[in-house]
C-alpha positions as CSV (number, residue, x, y, z in Angstrom):
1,X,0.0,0.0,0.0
2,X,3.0,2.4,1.0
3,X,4.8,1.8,-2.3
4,X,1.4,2.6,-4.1
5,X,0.7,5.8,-2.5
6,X,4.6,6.9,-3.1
7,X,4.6,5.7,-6.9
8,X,1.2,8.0,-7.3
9,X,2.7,10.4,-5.3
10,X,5.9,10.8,-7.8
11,X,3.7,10.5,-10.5
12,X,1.6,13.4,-9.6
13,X,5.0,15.6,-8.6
14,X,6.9,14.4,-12.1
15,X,5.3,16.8,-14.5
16,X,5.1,19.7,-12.3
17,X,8.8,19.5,-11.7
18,X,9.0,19.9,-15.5
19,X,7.9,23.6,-14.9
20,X,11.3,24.7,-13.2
21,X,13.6,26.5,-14.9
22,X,17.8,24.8,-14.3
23,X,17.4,26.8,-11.0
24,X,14.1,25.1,-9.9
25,X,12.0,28.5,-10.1
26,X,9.2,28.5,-13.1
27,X,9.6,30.3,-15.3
28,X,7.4,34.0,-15.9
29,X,6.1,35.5,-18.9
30,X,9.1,36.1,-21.4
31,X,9.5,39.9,-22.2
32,X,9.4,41.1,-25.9
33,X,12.0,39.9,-28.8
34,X,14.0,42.7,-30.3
35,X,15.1,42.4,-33.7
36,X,18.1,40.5,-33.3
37,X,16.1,37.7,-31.4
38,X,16.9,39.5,-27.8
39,X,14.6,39.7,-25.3
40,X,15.1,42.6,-23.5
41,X,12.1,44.6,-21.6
42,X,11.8,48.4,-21.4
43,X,13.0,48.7,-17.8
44,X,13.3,52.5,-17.1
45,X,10.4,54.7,-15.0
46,X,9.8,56.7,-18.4
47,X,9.4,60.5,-17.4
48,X,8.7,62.7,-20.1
49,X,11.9,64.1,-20.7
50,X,14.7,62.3,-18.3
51,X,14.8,58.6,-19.8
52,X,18.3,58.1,-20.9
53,X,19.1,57.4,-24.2
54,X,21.3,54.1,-23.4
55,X,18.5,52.7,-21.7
56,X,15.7,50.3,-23.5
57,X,12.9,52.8,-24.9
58,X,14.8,55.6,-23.5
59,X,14.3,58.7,-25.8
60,X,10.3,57.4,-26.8
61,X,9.6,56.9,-23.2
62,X,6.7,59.6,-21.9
63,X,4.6,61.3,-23.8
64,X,4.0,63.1,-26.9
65,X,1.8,65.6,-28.5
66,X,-1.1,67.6,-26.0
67,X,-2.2,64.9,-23.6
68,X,-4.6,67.1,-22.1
69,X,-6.3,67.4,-24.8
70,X,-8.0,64.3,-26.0
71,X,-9.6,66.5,-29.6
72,X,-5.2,66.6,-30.5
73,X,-3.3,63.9,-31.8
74,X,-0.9,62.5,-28.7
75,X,1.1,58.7,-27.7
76,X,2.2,57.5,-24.5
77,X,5.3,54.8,-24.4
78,X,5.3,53.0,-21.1
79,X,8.1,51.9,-19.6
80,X,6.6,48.3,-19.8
81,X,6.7,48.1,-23.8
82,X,2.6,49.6,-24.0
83,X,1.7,52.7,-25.8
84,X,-1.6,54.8,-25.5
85,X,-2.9,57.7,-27.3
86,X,-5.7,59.8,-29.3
87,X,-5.8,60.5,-33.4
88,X,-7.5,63.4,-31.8
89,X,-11.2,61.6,-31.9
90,X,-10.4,57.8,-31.9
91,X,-8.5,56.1,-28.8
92,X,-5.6,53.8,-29.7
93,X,-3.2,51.6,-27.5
94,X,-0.6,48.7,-28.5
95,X,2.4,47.3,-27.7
96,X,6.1,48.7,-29.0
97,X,9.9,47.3,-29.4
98,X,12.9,48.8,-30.4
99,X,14.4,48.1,-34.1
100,X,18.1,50.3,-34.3
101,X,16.7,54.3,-34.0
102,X,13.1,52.8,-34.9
103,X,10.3,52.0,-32.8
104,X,8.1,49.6,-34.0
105,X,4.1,49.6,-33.1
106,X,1.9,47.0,-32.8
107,X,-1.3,48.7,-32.6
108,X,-4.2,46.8,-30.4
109,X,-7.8,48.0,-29.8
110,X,-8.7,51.3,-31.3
111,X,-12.3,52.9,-31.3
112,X,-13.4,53.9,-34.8
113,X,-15.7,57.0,-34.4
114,X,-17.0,58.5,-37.7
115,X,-14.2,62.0,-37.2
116,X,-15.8,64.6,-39.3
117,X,-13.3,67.6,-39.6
118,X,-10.6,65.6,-37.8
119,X,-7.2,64.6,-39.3
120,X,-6.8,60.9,-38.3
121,X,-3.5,60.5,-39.4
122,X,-2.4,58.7,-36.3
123,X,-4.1,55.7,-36.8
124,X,-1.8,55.1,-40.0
125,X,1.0,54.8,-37.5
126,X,3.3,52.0,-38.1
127,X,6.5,53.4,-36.7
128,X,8.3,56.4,-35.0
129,X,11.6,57.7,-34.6
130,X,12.5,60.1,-31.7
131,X,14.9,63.0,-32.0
132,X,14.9,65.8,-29.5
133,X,11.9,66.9,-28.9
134,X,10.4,65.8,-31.9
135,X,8.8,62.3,-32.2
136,X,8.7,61.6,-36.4
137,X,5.9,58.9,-37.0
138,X,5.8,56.9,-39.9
139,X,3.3,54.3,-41.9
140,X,3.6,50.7,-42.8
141,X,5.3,51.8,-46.2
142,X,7.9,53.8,-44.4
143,X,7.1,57.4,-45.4
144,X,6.9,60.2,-43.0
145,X,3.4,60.9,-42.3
146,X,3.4,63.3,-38.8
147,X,5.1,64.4,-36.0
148,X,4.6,64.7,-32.4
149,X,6.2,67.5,-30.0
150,X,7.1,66.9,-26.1
């Protein structure tokens, strides 16, 4: 009976031994893949102005364009690879990584209002490149379609 109960007992603890990493911990959710096949997390508590450029996200980190006003374009990079913003009628929010001197978005959910008198450029947003001040965004062909101010 003893050698019954200990040969269940091992098979029940088996496959949950499997989901240790070398170290015996499990492991967590992976961060996001860089270009090169990295995996390496924005880390830094953005601000809109003091993220260092050395730093994953750095120079995008914060935000961009009026955020008080939700009727102006604006994004939001988080710290934790998410972005947020407004085409100045429609809300938007994805995920971004870093390729070189280009950030690359992933857009998620986004409302689609009817925006009559409203430029919705945003929404073509595919990519941006921060410089300064000065956040250049471009569409999924690669041509410069806006920019966004601190």
């Amino acid at each position: 009976m003893r050698r019954t109960l200990a040969l269940a007992a091992a098979m029940l603890l088996l496959p949950l031994a499997a989901c240790g990493d070398s170290a015996g911990q499990s492991a967590g959710p992976s961060a996001p893949a860089t270009a090169d096949g990295a995996t390496s997390a924005p880390t830094s508590a953005g601000s809109d102005a003091g993220a260092e450029a050395d730093e994953p996200g750095g120079p995008v980190l914060g935000g961009w364009g009026n955020l008080e006003d939700s009727s102006a374009p604006s994004l939001e990079f988080g710290p934790d690879g998410t972005y947020s913003g407004t085409d100045g009628c429609n809300g938007m929010a994805g995920n971004w990584r870093e390729d070189g001197g280009r950030v690359i978005l992933d857009p998620g959910p986004m409302t689609l209002k009817g925006c009559p008198d409203i430029d919705t450029w945003l929404r073509d947003a595919a990519s941006v490149e921060p410089a300064d001040d000065v956040l250049a965004v471009f569409n999924a062909e690669g041509l410069r379609i806006g920019e966004l101010t601190r």
